[in-house]
C-alpha positions as CSV (number, residue, x, y, z in Angstrom):
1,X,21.6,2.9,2.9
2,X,20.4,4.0,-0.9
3,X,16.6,5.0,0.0
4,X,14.1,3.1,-2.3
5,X,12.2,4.4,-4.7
6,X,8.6,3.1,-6.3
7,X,9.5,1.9,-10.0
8,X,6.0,0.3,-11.1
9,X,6.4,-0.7,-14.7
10,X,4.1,-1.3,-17.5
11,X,0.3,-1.3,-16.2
12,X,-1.1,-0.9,-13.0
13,X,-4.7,0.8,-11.8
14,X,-5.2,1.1,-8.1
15,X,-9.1,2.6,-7.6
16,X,-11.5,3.2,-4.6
17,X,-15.2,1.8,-5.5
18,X,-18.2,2.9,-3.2
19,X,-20.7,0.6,-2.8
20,X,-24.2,0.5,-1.7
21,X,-26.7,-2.2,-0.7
22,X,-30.7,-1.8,0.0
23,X,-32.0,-4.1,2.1
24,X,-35.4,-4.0,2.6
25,X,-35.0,-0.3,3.8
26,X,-31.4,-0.9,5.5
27,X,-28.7,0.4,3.7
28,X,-25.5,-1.0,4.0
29,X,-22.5,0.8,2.5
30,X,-18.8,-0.1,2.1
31,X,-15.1,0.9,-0.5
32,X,-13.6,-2.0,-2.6
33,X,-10.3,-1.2,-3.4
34,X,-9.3,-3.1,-6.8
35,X,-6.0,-3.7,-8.3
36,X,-5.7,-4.5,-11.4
37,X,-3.3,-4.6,-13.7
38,X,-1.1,-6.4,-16.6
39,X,0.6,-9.4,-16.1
40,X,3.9,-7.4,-16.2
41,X,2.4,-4.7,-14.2
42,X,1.5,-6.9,-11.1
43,X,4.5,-8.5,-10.9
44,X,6.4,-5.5,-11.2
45,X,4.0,-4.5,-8.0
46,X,4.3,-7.5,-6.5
47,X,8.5,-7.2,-6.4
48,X,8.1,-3.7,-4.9
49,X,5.7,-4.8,-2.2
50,X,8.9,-8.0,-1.7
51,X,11.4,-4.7,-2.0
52,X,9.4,-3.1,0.7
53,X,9.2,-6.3,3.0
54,X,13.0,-7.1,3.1
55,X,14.2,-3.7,3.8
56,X,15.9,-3.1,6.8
57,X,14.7,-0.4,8.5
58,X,17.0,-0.2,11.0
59,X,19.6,0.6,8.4
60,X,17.7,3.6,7.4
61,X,19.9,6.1,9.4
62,X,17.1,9.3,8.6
63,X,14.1,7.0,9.8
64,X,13.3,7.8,13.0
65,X,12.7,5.0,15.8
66,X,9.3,4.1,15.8
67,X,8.5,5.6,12.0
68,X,7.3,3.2,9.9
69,X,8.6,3.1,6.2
70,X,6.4,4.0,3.6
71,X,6.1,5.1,-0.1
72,X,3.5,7.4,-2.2
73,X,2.4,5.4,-5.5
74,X,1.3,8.7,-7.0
75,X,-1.2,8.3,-10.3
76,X,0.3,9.3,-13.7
77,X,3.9,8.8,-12.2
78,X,3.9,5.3,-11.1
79,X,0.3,4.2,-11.5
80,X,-2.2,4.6,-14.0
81,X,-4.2,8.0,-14.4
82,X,-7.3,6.9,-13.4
83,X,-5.7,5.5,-9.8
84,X,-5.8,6.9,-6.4
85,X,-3.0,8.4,-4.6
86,X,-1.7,5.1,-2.5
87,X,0.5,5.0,0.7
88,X,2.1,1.5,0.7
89,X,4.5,1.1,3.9
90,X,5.8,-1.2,6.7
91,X,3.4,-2.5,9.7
92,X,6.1,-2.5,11.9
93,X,8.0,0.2,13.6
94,X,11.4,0.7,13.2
95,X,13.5,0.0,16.2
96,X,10.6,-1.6,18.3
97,X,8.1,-3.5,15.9
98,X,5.5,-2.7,17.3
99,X,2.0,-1.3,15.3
100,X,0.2,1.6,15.2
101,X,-2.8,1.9,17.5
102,X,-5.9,1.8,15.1
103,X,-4.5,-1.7,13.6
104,X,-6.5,-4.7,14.4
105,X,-5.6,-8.2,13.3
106,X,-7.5,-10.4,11.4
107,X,-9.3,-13.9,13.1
108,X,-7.0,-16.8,13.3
């Protein structure tokens, strides 16, 4: 099976935002990621992240069982230059489906 490769076209910026609240004397801090990008730009994210989704891992034959597809959306290549490095890859394991450890669902 023909490995994919990330083909992000036109305009997309991934970034990392820190954030900090003062609340009478307690401060709460947390990261936003944004993504924003061109209406040709998301879509053309949004039918990678599809891409990604539908593969078959199973037909990877140099993925190991239990590795987890994943891609490097590297700025200046196939984002923006003001984006961060980003790791976008499958949840599920190869072979067995299951998750890595440190994942925890949402609420239903």
């Amino acid at each position: 099976m023909k490995r994919l490769t990330p083909k992000i076209k036109s305009h997309v910026d991934i970034i990392t935002i820190d954030n900090e609240d003062d609340d009478e004397g307690e401060i709460t801090k947390w990261q936003d990621i944004l993504i924003h990008g061109n209406p040709e730009g998301l879509k053309s994210l949004g039918r990678f992240l599809i891409r990604i989704a539908e593969l078959n891992q199973d037909a990877i034959h140099d993925l190991p069982i239990g590795a987890r597809e994943h891609f490097h959306l590297s700025p200046n290549r196939d984002l923006s230059k003001t984006s961060s490095e980003v790791i976008v890859g499958r949840l599920d394991a190869k072979g067995t489906g299951s998750f890595y450890d440190m994942y925890v669902s949402k609420d239903e």
